[in-house]
VEXDREN-2710 file (C-alpha; in Angstrom, 1 decimal):
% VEXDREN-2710
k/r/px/py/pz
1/UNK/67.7/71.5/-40.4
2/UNK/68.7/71.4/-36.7
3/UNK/70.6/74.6/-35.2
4/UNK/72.9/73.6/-33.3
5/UNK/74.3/75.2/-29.7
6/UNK/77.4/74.6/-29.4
7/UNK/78.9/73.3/-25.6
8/UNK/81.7/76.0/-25.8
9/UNK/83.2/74.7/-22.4
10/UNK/83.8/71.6/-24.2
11/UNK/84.8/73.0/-27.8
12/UNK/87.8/75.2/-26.1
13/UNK/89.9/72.2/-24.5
14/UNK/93.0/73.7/-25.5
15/UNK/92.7/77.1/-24.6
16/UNK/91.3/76.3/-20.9
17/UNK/93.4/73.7/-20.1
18/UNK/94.9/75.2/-16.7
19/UNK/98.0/74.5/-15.4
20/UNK/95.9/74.7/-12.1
21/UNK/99.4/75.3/-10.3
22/UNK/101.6/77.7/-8.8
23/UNK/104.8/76.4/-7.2
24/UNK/104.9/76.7/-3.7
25/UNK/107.4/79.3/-2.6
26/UNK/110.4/77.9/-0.9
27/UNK/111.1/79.3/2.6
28/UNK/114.4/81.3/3.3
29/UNK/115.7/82.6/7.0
30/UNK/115.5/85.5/5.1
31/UNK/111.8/85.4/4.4
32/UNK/112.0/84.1/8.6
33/UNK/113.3/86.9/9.8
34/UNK/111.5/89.7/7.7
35/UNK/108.0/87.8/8.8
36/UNK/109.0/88.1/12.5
37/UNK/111.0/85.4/13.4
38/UNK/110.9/81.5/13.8
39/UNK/107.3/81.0/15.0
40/UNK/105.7/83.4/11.9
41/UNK/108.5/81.9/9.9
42/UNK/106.9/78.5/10.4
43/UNK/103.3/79.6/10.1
44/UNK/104.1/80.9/6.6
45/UNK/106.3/77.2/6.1
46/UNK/102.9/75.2/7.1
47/UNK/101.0/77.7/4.7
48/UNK/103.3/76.9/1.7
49/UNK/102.8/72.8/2.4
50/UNK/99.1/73.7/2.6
51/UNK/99.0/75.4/-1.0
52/UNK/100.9/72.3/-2.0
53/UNK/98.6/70.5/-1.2
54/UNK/95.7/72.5/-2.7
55/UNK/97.2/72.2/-5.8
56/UNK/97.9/68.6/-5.7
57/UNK/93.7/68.3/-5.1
58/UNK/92.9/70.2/-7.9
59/UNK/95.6/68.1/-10.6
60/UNK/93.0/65.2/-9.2
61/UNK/90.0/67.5/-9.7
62/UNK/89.1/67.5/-5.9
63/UNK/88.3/71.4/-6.4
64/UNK/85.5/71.8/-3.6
65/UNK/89.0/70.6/-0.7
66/UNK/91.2/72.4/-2.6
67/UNK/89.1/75.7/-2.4
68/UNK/88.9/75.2/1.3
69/UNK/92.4/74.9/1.8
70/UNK/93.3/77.6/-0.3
71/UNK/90.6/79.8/1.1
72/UNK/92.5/79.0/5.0
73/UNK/95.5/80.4/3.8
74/UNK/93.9/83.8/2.4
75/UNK/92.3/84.0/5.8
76/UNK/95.8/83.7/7.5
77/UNK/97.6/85.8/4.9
78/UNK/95.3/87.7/3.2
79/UNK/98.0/89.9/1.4
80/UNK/100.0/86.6/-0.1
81/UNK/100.3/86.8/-3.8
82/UNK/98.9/84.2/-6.0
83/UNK/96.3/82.8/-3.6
84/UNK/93.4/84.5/-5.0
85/UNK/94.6/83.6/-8.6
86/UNK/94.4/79.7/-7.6
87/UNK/91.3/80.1/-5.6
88/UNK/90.0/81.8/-9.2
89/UNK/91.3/78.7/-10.7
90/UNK/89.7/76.0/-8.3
91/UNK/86.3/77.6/-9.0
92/UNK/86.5/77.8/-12.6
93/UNK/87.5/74.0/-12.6
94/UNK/84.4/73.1/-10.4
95/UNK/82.2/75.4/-12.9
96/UNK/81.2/78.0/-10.4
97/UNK/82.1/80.9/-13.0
98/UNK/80.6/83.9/-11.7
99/UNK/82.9/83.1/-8.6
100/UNK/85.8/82.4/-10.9
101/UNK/85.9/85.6/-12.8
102/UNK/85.5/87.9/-9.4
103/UNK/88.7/86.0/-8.0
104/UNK/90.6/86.7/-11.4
105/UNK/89.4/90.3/-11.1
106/UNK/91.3/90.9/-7.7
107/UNK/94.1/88.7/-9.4
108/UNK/94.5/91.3/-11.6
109/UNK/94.6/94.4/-9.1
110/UNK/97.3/92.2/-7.5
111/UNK/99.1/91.9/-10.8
112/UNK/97.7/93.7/-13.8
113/UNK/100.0/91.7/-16.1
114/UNK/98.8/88.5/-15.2
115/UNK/97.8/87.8/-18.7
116/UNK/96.6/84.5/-18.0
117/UNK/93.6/85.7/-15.6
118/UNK/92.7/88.2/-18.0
119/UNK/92.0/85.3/-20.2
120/UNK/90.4/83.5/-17.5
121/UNK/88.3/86.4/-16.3
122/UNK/86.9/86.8/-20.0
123/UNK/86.1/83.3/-20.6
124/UNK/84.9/83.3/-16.6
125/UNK/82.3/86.0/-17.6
126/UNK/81.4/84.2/-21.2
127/UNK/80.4/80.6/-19.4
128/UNK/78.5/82.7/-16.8
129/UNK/76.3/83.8/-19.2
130/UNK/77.5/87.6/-19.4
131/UNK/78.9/88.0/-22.6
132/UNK/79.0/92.0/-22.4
133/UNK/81.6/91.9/-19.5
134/UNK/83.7/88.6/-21.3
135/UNK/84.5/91.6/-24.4
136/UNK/86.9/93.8/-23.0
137/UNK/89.4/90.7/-21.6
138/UNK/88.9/88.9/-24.5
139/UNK/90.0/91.6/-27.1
140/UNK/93.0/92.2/-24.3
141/UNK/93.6/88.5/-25.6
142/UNK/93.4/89.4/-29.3
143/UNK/96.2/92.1/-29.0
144/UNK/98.5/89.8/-27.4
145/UNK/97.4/86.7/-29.8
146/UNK/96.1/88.2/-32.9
147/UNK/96.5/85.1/-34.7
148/UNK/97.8/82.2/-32.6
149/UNK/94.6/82.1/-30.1
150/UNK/91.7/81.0/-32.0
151/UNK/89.5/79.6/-29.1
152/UNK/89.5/82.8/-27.7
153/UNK/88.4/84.9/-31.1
154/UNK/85.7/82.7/-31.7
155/UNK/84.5/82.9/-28.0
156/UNK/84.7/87.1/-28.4
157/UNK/83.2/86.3/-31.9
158/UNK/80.0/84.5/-30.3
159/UNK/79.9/87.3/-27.2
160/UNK/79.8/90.5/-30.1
161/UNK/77.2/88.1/-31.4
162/UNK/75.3/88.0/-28.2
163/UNK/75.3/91.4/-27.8
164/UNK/74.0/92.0/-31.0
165/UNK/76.9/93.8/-32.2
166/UNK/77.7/91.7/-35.4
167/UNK/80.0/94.0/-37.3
168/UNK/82.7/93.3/-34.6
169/UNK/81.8/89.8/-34.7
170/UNK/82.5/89.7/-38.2
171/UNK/85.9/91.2/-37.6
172/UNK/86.7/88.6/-34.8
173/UNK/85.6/85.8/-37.3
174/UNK/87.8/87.3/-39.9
175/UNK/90.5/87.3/-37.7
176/UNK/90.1/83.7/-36.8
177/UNK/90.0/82.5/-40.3
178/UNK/92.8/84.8/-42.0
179/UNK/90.4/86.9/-44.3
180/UNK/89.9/90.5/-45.1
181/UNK/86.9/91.8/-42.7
182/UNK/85.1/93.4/-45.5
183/UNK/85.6/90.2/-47.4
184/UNK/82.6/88.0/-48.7
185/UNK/83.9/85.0/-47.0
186/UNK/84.1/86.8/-43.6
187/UNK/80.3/87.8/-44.5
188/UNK/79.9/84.3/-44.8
189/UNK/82.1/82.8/-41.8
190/UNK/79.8/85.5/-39.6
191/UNK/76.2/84.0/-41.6
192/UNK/77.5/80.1/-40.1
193/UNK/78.2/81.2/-36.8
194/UNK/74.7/83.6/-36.6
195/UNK/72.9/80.8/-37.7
196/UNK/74.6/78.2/-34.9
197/UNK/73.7/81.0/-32.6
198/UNK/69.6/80.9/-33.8
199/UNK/70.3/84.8/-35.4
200/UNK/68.4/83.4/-38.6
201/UNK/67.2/87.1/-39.9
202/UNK/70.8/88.2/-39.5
203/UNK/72.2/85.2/-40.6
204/UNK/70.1/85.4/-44.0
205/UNK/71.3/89.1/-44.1
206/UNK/74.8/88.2/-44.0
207/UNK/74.7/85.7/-46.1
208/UNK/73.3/87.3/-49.1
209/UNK/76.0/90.2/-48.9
210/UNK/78.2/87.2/-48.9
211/UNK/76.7/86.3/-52.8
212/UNK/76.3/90.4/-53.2
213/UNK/80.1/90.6/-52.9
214/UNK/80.7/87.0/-54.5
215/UNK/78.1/84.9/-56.2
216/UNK/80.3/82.4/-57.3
217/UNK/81.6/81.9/-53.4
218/UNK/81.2/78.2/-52.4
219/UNK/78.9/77.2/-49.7
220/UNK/77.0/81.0/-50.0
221/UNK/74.1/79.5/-51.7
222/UNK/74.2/76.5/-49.9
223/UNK/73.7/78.4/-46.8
224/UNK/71.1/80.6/-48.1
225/UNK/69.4/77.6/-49.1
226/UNK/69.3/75.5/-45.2
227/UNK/68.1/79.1/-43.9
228/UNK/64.9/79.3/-46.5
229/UNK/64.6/75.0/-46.0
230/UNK/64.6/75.4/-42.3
231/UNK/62.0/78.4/-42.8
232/UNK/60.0/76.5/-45.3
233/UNK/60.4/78.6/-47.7
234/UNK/60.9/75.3/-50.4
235/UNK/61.1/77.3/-53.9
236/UNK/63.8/79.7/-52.5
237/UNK/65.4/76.8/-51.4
238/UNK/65.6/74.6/-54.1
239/UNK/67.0/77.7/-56.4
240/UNK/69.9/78.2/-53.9
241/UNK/71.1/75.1/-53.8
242/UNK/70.5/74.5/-57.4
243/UNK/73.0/78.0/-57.6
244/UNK/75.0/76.1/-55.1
245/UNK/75.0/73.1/-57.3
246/UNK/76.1/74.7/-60.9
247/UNK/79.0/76.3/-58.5
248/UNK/80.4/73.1/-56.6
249/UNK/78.9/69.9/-58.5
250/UNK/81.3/68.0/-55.7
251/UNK/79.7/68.8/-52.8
252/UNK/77.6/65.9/-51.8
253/UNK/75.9/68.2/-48.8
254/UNK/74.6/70.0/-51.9
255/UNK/72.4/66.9/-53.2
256/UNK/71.3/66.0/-49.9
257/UNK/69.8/69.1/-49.4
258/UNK/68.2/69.6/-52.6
259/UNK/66.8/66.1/-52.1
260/UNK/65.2/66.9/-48.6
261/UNK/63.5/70.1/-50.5
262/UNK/62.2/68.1/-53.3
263/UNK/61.3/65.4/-50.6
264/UNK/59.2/67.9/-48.9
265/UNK/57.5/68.9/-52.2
266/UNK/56.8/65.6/-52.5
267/UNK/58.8/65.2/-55.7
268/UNK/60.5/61.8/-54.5
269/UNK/61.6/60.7/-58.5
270/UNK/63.8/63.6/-58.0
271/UNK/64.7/63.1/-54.4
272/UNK/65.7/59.5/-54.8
273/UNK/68.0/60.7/-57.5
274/UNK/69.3/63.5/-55.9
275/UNK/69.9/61.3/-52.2
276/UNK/71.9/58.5/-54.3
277/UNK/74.5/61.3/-55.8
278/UNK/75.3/62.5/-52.4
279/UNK/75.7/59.0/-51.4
280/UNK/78.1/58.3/-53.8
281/UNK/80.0/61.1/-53.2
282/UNK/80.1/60.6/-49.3
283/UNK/79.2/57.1/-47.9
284/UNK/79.5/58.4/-45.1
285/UNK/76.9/60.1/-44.2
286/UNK/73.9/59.0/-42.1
287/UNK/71.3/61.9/-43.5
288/UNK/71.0/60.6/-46.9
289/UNK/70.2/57.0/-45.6
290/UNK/67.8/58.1/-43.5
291/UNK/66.1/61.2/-45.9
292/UNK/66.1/57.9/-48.6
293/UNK/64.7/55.3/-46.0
294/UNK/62.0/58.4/-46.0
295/UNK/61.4/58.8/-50.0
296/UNK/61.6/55.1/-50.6
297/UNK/58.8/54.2/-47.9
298/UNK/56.8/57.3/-49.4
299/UNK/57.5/55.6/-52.9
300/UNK/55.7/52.4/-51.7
301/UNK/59.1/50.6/-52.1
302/UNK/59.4/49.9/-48.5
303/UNK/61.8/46.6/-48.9
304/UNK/64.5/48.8/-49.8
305/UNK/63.5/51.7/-47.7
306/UNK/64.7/48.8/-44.6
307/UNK/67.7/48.3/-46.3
308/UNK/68.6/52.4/-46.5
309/UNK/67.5/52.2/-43.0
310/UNK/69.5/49.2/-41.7
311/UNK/72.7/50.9/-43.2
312/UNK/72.1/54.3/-41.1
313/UNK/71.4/52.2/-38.3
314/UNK/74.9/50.5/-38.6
315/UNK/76.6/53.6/-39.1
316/UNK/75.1/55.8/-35.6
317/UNK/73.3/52.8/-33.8
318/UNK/72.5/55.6/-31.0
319/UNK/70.5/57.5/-33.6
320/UNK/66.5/56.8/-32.2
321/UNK/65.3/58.2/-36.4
322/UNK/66.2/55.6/-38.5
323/UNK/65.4/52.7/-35.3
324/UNK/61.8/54.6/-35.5
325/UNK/61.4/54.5/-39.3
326/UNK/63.0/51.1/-39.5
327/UNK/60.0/50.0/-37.1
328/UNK/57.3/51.6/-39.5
329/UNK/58.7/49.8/-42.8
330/UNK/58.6/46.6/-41.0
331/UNK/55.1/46.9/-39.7
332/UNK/53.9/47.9/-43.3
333/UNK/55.8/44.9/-44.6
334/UNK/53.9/42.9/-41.6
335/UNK/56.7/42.1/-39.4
336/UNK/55.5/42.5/-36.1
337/UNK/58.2/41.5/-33.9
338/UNK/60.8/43.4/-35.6
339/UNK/58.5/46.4/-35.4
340/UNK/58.1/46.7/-32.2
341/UNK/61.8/46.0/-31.4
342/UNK/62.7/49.1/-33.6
343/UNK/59.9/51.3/-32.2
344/UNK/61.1/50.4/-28.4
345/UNK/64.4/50.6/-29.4
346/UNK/63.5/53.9/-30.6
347/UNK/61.6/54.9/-27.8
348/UNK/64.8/54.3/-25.4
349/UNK/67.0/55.9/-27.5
350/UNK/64.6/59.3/-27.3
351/UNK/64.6/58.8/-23.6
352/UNK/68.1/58.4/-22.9
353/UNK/68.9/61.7/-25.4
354/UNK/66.3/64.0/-24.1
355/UNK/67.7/63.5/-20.4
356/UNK/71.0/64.6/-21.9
357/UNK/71.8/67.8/-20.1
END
């Protein structure tokens, strides 16, 4: 089983999609006057077309001349409102977070009911890899939100998990899904996300309070059982998922899973039997192809082990596995030139995805 990390900057498209704009303040004789007459009152006039400007760059993601022009007009009027709040912006855009957050920070001592850099700040702090400071914003968020901002509960649900405190996590995950917090799906919810997060011991913890509180929950057993596969603990896996089974004979995750643990006990009657249920029930999948490309080539039955293999192959052609496995079947079946087509192909494939930043 692969644990995955998930690129949070990219999951949360919708919540940090910044306007990156404030509207540049129209200039009154008023505003003249009080400035010091006509030659201030055109400095702060070139000053306004400037942070037009800025934010113009940043709509076309030029954030590095924005910064620069909005950093000139701090310089020359350090105590104009909203400057500090864009520059915040600019540097979030461009990724520097650690930058980001400290701008929303004075944003915030400028105007303390900025909501938005609040948000900003927390989510600042998260990406920078300092999930202790991203909690207190973040809940800030939940009071306002409780129920409409889910990108920002799970980001506060993944920092509690980073800091190890994993009751509130649960809470923020309960939150996020609409359940009781003491509930066995919440136990559940906060199992998945520990897991994602590579918290396996706590994961496994969670997720047999889950079956404590329920043990007819869907998906419980199922995720008790990927957490004793992935630990090789094959007995305690197949009895999960053969719990998970009896509970949700639809599932078709279920028989793909029971037919990688019976494939790893070598029992591949059973897995071949097991891979073409899930199959059936979802076509379209690429793990069962590939798991049965596996059992049928282990099964000496390696003509239709190529034609598993070619279907996985159609379905994620990016996929270096099944192009590697396919290369084996044909070299056993003596087909040299497609072999080494595969296995190159395979090799490129590898290449490309472990330079993948």
């Amino acid at each position: 089983m692969v644990l995955l990390r998930i690129p949070f900057h990219c999951l949360l498209a919708g919540a940090l999609a910044l306007s990156g704009s404030l509207p540049a303040r129209s200039q009154t004789p008023q505003d003249a006057a009080r400035r010091g007459g006509p030659a201030q009152g055109a400095s702060s006039a070139a000053q306004d077309d400037s942070f037009g400007q800025a934010t113009t760059l940043m709509q076309k993601g030029k954030n590095d001349e924005a910064l620069a022009l909005l950093e000139s007009i701090a310089a020359a009027e350090p105590a104009r409102r909203g400057v500090v709040k864009q520059i915040g912006i600019a540097n979030y855009r461009k990724g520097d977070f650690l930058k980001a957050a400290a701008s929303f920070k004075k944003a915030l001592e400028e105007d303390p009911g900025d909501n938005e850099a609040v948000q900003l700040m927390g989510l600042s702090y998260y990406l920078a890899g300092r999930p202790a400071e991203a909690i207190a914003p973040l809940e800030k968020v939940q009071t306002w939100y409780p129920s409409a901002n889910v990108d920002a509960a799970y980001i506060l649900g993944i920092c509690y998990i980073q800091t190890k405190d994993y009751a509130n996590a649960r809470k923020a995950f309960a939150r996020m899904f609409a359940v009781p917090g003491d509930s066995a799906a919440s136990y559940l919810f906060t199992a998945r996300m520990l897991l994602r997060q590579d918290f396996a011991p706590i994961a496994e913890e969670y997720a047999k309070k889950a079956v404590e509180l329920d043990p007819k929950l869907p998906l419980a057993h199922l995720l008790l059982g990927e957490l004793y596969l992935y630990k090789s603990r094959l007995p305690e896996a197949v009895e999960q998922f053969q719990k998970e089974m009896e509970l949700n004979p639809g599932d078709a995750a279920v028989y793909y899973k029971l037919g990688d643990a019976y494939s790893r006990l070598q029992k591949y009657e059973e897995a071949e039997k097991l891979l073409q249920r899930s199959i059936w029930l979802d076509a379209t999948s690429t793990g069962p192809y590939i798991l049965m490309g596996k059992v049928l080539e282990k099964k000496g039955e390696t003509a239709l082990a190529v034609r598993a293999l070619q279907r996985a192959i159609t379905m994620d052609p990016n996929n270096p596995m099944p192009h590697h496995l396919l290369g084996q079947a044909y070299r056993e079946l003596g087909q040299t030139e497609e072999a080494e087509r595969e296995l190159k192909m395979a090799e490129q494939l590898q290449i490309h995805e472990n330079a993948k930043p």
